[in-house]
N, C-alpha and C positions, 0 to 999 in steps of 0.2 A: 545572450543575457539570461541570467537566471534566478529564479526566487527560491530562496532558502528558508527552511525552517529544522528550527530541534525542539524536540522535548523531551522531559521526562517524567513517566508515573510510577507507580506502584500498580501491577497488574494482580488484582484479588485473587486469590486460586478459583480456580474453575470458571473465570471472569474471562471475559471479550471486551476490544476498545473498538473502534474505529476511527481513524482520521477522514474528514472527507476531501477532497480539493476537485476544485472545475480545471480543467484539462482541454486545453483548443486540439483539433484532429493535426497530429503530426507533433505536438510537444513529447516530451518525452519527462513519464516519471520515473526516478531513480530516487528510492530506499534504501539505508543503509537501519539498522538492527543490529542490538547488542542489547543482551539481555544473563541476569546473575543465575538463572535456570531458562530450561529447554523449553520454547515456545513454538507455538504456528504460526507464520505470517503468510498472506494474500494479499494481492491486490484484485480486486473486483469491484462491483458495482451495487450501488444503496441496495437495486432490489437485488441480486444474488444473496447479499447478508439477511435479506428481510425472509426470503425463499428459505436457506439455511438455516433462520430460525424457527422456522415454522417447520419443520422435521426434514427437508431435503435433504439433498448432496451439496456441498458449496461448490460453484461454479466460479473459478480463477480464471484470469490471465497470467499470472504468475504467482508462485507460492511456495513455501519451504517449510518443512514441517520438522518438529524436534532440535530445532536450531539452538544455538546461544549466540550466535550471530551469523548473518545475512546479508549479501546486497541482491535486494529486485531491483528491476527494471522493466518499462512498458512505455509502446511508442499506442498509442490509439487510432484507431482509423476514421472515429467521428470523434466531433467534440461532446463531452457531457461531463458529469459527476463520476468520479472514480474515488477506492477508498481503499485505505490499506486499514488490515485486519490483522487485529495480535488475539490472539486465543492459547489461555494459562490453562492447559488440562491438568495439572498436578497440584497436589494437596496445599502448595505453598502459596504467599507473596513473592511476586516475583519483580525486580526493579529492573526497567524497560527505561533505553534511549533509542528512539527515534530522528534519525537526521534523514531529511527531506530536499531534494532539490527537483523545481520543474527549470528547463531546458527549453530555449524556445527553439518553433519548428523550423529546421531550415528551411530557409529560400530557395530550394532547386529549381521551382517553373517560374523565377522574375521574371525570365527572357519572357518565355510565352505569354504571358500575361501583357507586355510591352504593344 
């Protein structure tokens, strides 16, 4: 089973979004991306974006840069907060769809658990 989401904005030139979602260890997020000019997308975590704002390197799990469209994906190996990141480095507006789906985690160790 899995929970969907889409959206769309208008990403500001030289503007960053973030989606955030809670994420159990073993689900899997899968990003898809479609955007009218070339963007950044990542997926990583609150504090990576909060570190990256503050003059760092961004720290991903997955990411694609210069895109006009994209699929990430990312299985986690705890659960927490994870967050995909659109960053518009160019002089324009740019119009971003975001389609989202978490995946829940298989059941591979039922038995064990039994």
């Amino acid at each position: 089973r899995a929970l969907f989401r889409s959206q769309s904005r208008l990403l500001r030139k030289e503007e960053n979004y973030s989606y955030e979602f809670e994420i159990e260890e073993g689900q899997e997020l899968s990003v898809s991306i479609s955007a009218d000019d070339y963007i950044d997308a990542s997926i990583c975590t609150t504090r990576d974006v909060n570190r990256w704002l503050d003059g760092n390197d961004l720290m991903e799990y997955e990411g694609d840069d210069d895109v006009r469209e994209c699929e990430l994906s990312f299985v986690p190996d705890k659960s927490g907060k994870y967050v995909v990141l659109l960053v518009n480095r160019t002089d324009d507006d740019v119009d971003v769809t975001v389609d989202v789906a978490i995946w829940a985690a298989d059941d591979q160790d039922e038995e064990e658990e039994d």
